[in-house]
N, C-alpha and C positions, 0 to 999 in steps of 0.2 A: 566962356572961353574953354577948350577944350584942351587937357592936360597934354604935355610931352611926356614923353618916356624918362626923362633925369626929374619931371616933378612926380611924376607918378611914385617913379622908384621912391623920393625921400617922404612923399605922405604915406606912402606903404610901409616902411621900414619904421615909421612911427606908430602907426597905426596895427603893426604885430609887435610890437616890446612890450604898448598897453597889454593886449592878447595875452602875450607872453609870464610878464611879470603876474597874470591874474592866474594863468595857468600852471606856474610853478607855486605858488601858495595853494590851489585845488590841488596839485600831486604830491605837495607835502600831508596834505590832509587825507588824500586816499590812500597811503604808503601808512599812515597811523591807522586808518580803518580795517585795512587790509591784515595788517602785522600784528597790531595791537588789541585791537577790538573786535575779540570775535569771542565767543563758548570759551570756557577753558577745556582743553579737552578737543578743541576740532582742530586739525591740522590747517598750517596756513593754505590760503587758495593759491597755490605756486604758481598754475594759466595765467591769473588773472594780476597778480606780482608780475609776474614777467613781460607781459604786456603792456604794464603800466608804462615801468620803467623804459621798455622796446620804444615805445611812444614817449616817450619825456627825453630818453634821449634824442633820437630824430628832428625832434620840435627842436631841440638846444642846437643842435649841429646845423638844422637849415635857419636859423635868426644867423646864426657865427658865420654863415656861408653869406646872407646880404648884408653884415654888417662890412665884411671884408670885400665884399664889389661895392656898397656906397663909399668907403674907403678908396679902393683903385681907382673910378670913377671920376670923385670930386675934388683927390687929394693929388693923389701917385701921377695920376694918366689926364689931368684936366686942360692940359696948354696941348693934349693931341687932336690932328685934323678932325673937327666933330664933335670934341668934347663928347664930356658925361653920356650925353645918347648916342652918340657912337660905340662909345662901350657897350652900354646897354643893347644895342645892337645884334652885338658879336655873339652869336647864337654858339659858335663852336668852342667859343671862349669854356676854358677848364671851368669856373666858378658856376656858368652857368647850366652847364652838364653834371657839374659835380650836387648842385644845389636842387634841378629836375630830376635827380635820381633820387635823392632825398623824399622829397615831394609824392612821387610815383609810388615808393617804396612804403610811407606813411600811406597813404591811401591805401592802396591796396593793404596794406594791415589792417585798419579803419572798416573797409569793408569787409574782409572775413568775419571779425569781431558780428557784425550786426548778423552775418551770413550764420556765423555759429552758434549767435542767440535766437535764433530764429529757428534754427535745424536742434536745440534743444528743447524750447518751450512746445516745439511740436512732437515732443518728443519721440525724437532721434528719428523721422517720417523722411526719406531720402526724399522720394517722392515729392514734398511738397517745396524744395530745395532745387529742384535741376533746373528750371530756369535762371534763377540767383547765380546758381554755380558758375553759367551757360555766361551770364553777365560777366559774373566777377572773372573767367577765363579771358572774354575779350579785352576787359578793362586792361588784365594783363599783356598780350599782343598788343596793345592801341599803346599805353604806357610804353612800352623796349622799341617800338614804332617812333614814338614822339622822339626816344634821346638818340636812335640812331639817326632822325632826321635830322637832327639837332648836328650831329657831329659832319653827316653829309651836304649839310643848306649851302648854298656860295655865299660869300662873305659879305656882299652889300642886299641880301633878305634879310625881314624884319620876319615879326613875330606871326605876322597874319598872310604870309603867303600859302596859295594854296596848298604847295606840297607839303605844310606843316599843316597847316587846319582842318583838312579831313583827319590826321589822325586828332591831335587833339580835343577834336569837335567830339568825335567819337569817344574819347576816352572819358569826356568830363556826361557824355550821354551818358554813357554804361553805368558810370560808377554813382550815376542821379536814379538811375533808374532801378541800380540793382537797392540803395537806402527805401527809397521810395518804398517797394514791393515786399522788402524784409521788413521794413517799420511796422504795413499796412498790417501783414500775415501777424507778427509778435502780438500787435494790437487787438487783430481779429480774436487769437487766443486767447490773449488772456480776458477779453469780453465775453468770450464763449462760455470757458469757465466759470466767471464772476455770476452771470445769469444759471447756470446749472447748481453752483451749489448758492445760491439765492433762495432757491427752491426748498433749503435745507434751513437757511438760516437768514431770516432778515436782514439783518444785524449785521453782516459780514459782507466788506465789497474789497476789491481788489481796484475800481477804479482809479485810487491814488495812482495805481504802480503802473497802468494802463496810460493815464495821462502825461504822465513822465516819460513814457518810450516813446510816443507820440510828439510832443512837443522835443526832446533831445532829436530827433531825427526831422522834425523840422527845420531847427536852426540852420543844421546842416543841410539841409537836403535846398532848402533858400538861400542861402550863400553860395552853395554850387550853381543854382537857375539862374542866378542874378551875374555869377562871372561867367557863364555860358552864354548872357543875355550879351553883355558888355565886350566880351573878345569878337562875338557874331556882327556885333556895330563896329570894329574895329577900332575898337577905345583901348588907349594905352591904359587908363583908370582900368580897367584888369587886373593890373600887376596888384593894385590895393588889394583886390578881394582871392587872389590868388595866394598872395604872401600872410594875409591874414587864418588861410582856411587852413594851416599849419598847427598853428595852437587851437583854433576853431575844432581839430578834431581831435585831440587831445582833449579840452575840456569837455566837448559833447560825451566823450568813453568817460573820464574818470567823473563828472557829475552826478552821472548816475550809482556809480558807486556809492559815492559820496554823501548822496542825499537819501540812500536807501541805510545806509552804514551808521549815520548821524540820526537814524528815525527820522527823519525831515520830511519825508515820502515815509508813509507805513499803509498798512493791512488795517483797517479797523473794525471794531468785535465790539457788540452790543452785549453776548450772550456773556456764560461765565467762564472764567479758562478756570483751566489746572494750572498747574505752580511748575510744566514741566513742559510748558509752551505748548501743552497739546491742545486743540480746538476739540469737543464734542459736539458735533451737531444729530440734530435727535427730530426725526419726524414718524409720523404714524407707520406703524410694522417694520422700521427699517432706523439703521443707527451707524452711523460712520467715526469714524477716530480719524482725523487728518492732522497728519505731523509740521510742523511748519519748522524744519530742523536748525534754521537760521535768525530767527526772529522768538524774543522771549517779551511775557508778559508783561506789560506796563501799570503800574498802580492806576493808572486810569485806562482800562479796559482799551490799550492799544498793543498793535505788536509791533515792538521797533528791531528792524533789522542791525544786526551783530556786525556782520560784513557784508561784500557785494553777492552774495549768494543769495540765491531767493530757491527753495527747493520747498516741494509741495507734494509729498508721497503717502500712500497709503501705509496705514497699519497695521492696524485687523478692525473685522468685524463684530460686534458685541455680541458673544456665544447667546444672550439669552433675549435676540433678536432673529424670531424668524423670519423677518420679510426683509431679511438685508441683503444690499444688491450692492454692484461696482458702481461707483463713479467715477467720470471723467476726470482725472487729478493731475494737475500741470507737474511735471517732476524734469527739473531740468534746473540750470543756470539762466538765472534772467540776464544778469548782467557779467 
């Protein structure tokens, strides 16, 4: 049997509190990793604070925004011509313009975020960024597109008329496609790296942290295919994975934090550290010092990450090494 619009909206508005409520216990946890746990001695990551928050707000404001239309909806407005899906309807209606900016405005935060981890682990490579950029630009026009159609649609279109669905269609493309290409590129890197200093040290992979940007940007990057699949069949069950991808993208950002923050995800090291988080790795005629300025030593030969920061810089070279050479060193913010 195929949902209406007033069932859709009430399995959706259930179905983001779970979201919701999981996501505000992960931002309290990232706000303690953030603040709390890190070096003594490093300044907090104020970007990466403020983002959080930007994002935790937003989530809070667009749940408060459907909880106050399943309210007018089922409660205020339910003896009017059409009921509850007539509401739902009303595309120009305030709550639903006010709650599509919301939406539009998280995403597009969401994506810079991956745009900005991507244009640092390459580090700082414009270059390898301008198509992303080129994305995340349109994402923008396709977005102020959607809510100005929003406010111009005539009162009896619904959600899937044409003059809303090319923008929309396009919006939810761009912003699939600009995840996609920054995940694949993050990924690329840090694989590239992980095999170059392999070369140097067994013992030493970066894969954990590889898998983690990978699967984080899956979740999302599947949840986006699958409501782009379902608005394309003109299914109101949309609104579920719509109203869900709110907190969806809050938890996909602060997770990662999270589980690099907690050591949950770490660096793992065979060989011996120093007491001062520094790695040596040591091969014939040639000798590298890599700092890993975020992650300190664990009594069992791991590095657990302090906070969301993942930074990966050179040195120096070991004076009484002459066949010491540069290597490729990821130096940047992972997350």
């Amino acid at each position: 049997m195929a949902f209406t619009a007033d069932e859709s909206k009430l399995v959706s508005i259930f179905i983001q509190t779970l979201l919701y409520g999981a996501y505000t216990v992960v931002f309290g946890l990232t706000y303690w990793v953030l603040v709390y746990r890190r070096p003594k001695g490093r300044p907090i990551n104020k970007t990466m604070l403020s983002i959080s928050i930007v994002m935790f707000v937003l989530g809070t404001m667009h749940i408060a925004v459907n909880y106050t239309r399943i309210i007018k909806a089922f409660i205020i407005l339910k003896n009017e011509p059409g009921g509850p899906a007539a509401f739902f309807n009303q595309l120009s209606e305030f709550t639903q313009i006010f709650g599509s900016t919301i939406y539009v405005a998280q995403t597009l935060i969401g994506d810079s975020v991956v745009l900005f981890r991507c244009y640092i682990v390459w580090g700082k490579r414009v270059s390898v960024i301008i198509f992303p950029i080129l994305l995340l630009l349109g994402s923008t026009v396709t977005g102020v597109g959607i809510l100005f159609s929003f406010a111009k649609v005539v009162p009896e279109a619904d959600i899937f008329v044409v003059e809303l669905s090319q923008w929309i269609v396009s919006f939810f493309s761009m912003t699939l496609a600009t995840n996609i290409i920054c995940t694949g590129l993050v990924a690329y890197r840090i694989w590239s790296i992980n095999r170059q200093t392999a070369k140097l040290s067994s013992g030493h992979s970066m894969r954990p942290i590889m898998i983690l940007v990978i699967e984080s940007g899956a979740i999302y990057s599947a949840t986006l295919l699958t409501l782009l699949i379902l608005y394309k069949a003109d299914s109101w069950f949309q609104y579920v994975l719509l109203d869900a991808i709110s907190p969806i993208v809050g938890l996909v950002f602060s997770m990662i934090i999270l589980r690099i923050g907690l050591g949950i995800t770490t660096i793992r090291e065979e060989t011996d550290l120093a007491t001062t988080s520094t790695l040596h790795f040591s091969a014939p005629k040639q000798s590298k010092h890599i700092q890993l300025d975020s992650f300190k030593a664990a009594p069992n030969s791991e590095l657990q990450a302090d906070e969301s920061m993942f930074t990966m810089s050179t040195v120096h070279h070991d004076p009484k090494s002459k066949g010491a050479h540069e290597l490729p060193i990821l130096d940047g913010d992972l997350v």
